[in-house]
C-alpha positions in Angstrom: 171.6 44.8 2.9 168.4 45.4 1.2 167.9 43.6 -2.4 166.1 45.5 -4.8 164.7 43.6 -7.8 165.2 45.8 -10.7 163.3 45.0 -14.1 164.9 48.1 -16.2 166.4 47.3 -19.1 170.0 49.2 -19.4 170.9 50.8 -22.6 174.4 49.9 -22.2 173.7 45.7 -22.5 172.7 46.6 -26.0 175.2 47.2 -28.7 173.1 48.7 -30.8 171.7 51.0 -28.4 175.2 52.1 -27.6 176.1 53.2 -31.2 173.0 55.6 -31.3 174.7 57.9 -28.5 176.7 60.6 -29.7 180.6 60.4 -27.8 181.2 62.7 -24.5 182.8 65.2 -26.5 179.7 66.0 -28.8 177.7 66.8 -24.9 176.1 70.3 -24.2 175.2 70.0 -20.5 174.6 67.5 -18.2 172.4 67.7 -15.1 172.6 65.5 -12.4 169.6 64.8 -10.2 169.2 62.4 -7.2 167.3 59.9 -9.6 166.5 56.1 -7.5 163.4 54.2 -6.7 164.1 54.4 -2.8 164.0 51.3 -1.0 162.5 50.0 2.4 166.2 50.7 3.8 165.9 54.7 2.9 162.1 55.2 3.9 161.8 53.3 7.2 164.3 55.8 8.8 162.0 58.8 8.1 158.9 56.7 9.2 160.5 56.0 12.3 160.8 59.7 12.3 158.3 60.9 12.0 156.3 58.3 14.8 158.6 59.9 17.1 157.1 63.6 16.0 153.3 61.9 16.2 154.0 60.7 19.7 155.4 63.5 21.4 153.6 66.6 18.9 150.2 65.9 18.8 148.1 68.0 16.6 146.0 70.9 16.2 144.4 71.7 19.9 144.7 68.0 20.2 147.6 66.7 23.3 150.3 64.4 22.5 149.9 60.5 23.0 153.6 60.9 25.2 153.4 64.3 26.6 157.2 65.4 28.0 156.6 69.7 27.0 158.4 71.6 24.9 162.0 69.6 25.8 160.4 66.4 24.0 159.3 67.9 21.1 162.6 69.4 20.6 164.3 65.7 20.9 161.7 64.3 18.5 162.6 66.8 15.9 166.2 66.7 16.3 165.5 62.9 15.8 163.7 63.1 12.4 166.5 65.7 11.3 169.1 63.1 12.0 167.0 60.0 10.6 166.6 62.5 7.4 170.3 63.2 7.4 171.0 59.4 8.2 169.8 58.7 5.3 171.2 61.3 3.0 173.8 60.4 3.3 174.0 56.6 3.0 172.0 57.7 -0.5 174.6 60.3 -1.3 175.9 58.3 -4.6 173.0 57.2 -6.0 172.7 59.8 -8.2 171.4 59.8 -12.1 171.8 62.5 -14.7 170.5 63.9 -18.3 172.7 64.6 -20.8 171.6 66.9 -23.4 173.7 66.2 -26.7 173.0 68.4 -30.2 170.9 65.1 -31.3 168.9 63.9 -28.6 168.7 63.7 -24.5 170.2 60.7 -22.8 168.8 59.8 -19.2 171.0 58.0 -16.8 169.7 56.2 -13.8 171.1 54.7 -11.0 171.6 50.9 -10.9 171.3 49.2 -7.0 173.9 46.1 -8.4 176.5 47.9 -10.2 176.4 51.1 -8.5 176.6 53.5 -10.6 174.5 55.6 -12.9 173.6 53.8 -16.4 171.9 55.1 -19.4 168.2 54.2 -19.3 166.6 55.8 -22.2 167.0 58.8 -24.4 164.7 60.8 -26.9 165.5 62.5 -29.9 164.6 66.2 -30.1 162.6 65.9 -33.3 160.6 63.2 -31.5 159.5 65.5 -28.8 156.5 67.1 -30.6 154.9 69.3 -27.1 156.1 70.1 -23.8 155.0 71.6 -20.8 155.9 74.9 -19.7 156.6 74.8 -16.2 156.8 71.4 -15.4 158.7 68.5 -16.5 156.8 66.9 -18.7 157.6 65.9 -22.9 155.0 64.5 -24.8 157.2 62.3 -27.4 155.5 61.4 -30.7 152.2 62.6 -30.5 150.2 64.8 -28.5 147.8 61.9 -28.0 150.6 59.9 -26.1 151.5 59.5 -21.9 153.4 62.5 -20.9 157.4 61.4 -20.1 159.1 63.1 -16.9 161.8 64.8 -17.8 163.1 64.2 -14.2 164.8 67.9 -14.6 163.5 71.4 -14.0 161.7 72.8 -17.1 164.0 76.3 -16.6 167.4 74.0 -17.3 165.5 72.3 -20.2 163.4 75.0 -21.8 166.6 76.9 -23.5 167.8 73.7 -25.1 163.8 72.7 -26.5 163.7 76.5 -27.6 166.8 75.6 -29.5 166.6 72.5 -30.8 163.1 71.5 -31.1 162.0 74.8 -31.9 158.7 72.5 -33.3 158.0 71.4 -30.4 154.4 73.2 -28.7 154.8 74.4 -25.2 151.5 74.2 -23.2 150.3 75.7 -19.9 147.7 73.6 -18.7 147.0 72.5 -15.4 148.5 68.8 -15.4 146.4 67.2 -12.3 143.1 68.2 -14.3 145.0 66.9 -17.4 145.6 63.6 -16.1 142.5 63.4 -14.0 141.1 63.5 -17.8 142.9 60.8 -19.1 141.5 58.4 -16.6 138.7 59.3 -17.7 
């Protein structure tokens, strides 16, 4: 059993928190999304994996370090399938989700110790004042702040900014030049 140390603090141990989330009934939509930091338990799988395909692939006109032909290379792929599948579906609960309520958009994420998805964080819509077009980014409060991930597809989340936070700029701007800037 891996531990993971989480240092998240859940929306649901504050009562006051609580109260600002509209009831279940009040919900538009809600997404879910496989939404977890992943552990050393879900990535060493795939990294054994993929060694496998290093060893027996090779590279561009190079040879492989083990070199069995074609029948290897097959095993070695079938083997980082299964690792990949192995661990899809030891993972398969720990899913988050968004809900999207008239008011505002509540994130849920999945906790390691209880097991189950709890809210995280939400924003109101009049907070968001710029997102970005194709990916999922908000800007909340100012232009000037960090970008938040909306940890959904902007094409599920666009209808509902159009809608209600029809103030809200959408942008088009290349975001890896945009945050190479902000290093800056």
């Amino acid at each position: 059993m891996v531990t993971v140390i989480s240092d998240r603090e859940w929306l649901d141990e504050d009562f006051e928190m609580m109260k600002k989330i509209p009831p279940e009934e009040k919900r538009l939509a809600s997404f879910w999304i496989r939404r977890s930091n992943p552990s050393l338990f879900e990535v060493l799988p795939i990294i054994i994996g993929c060694i496998s395909c290093i060893l027996f692939w090779g590279g561009r006109g190079r040879k492989p370090i083990i070199d069995l032909g074609i029948e290897g290379r097959v095993v070695s792929l079938i083997f980082l399938l299964l690792m990949i599948g192995l661990v899809s579906f030891l993972t398969r609960k720990q899913k988050g989700h968004v809900d999207i309520y008239p008011e505002m958009l509540v994130f849920y994420d999945y906790d390691y110790y209880t097991k189950e998805a709890r809210p995280s964080h939400f924003y109101y819509w009049t907070d968001i004042v710029q997102y970005h077009w194709e990916r999922p980014y908000l800007w909340i409060g100012s232009k000037d702040s960090e970008p938040v991930s909306a940890w959904i597809g902007m094409c599920e989340l666009r209808p509902y900014l159009e809608q209600y936070a029809p103030h809200a700029e959408a942008v088009r701007f290349n975001m890896k030049r945009y945050f190479e800037e902000r290093r800056k």
